[in-house]
C-alpha positions in Angstrom: -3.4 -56.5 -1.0 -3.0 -57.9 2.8 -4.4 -56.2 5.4 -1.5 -54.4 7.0 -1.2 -52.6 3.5 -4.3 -51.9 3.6 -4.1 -50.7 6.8 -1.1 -48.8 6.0 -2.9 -47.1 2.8 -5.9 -45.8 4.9 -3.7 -44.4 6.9 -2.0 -42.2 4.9 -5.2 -41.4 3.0 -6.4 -39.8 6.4 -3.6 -38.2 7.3 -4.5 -35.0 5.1 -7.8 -34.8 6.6 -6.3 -34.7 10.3 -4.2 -31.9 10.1 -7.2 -29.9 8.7 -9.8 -30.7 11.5 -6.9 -30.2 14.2 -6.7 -26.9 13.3 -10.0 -25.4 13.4 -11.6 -24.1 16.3 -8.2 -23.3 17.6 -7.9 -19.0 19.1 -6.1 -16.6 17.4 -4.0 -13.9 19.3 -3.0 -10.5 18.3 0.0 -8.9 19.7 0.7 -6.1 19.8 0.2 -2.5 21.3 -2.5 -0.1 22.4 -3.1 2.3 19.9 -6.3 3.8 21.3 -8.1 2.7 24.5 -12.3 3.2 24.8 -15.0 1.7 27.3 -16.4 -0.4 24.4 -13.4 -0.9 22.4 -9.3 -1.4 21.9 -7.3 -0.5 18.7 -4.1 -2.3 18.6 -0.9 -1.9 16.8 0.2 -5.3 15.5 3.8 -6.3 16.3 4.3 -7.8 12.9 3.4 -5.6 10.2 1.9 -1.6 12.2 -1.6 -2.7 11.2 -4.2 -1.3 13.5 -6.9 -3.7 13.9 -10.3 -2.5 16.6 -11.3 -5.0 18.7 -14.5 -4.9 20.5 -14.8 -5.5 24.0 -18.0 -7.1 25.8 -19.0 -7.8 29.4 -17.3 -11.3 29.0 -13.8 -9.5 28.4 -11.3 -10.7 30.9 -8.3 -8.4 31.4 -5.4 -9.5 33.3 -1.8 -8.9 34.0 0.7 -11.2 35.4 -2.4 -13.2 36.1 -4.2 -10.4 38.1 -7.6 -8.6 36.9 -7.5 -5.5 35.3 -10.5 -3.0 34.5 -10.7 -1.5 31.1 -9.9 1.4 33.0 -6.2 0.3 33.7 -5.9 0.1 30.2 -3.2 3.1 28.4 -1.5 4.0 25.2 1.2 2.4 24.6 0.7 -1.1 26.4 2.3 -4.0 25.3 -0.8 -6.9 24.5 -1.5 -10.1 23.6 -5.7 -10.0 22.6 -7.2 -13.8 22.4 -9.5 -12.6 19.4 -11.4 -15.9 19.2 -12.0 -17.5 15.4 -10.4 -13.8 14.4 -13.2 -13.2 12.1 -14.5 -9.3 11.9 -16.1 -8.0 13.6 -12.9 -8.8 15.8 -13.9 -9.3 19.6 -11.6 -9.6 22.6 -12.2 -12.8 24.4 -9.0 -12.0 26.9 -6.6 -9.4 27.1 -3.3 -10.0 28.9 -1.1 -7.1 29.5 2.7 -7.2 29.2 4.4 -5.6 32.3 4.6 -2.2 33.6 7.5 -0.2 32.3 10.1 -0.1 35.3 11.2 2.9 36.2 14.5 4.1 36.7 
């Protein structure tokens, strides 16, 4: 075998392992909406299938909307959200929470 077949063969044979390591670590995101709102925790609505999933929330918990800072207090019912959830293993926790915007009204 010469070496750019060689080459070509390891490769190829790494190729697999590549695609597995670029994905871990990676943040998953929940979208969503507010199904219940509380100091120390969120339930949201997913968009895809109306599973409520509760998602802590700690002092680290950044809350923003259009890129502004929200308290937990701003939070309401109903809100449109996209919840970084970290590795997304339970218990869930919010890492950041960005709110869609405000409803216009007519």
């Amino acid at each position: 075998m010469n070496r750019r077949a060689f080459a070509l063969s390891l490769a190829f044979a790494a190729a697999p392992l590549t695609r597995v390591l670029a994905h871990e670590g990676h943040d998953h995101k929940l979208l969503g909406t507010l199904a219940e709102v509380a100091a120390d925790k969120i339930v949201v609505k997913a968009v895809k299938d109306g599973k409520l999933s509760t998602v802590a929330l700690v002092a680290t918990t950044k809350i923003t909307r259009a890129k502004k800072a929200l308290a937990v207090t701003d939070l309401k019912v109903g809100d449109r959200v996209v919840v970084n959830i970290g590795a997304g293993k339970a218990p869930l926790t919010a890492k950041a929470i960005e709110v869609g915007p405000a409803p216009t009204t007519r």
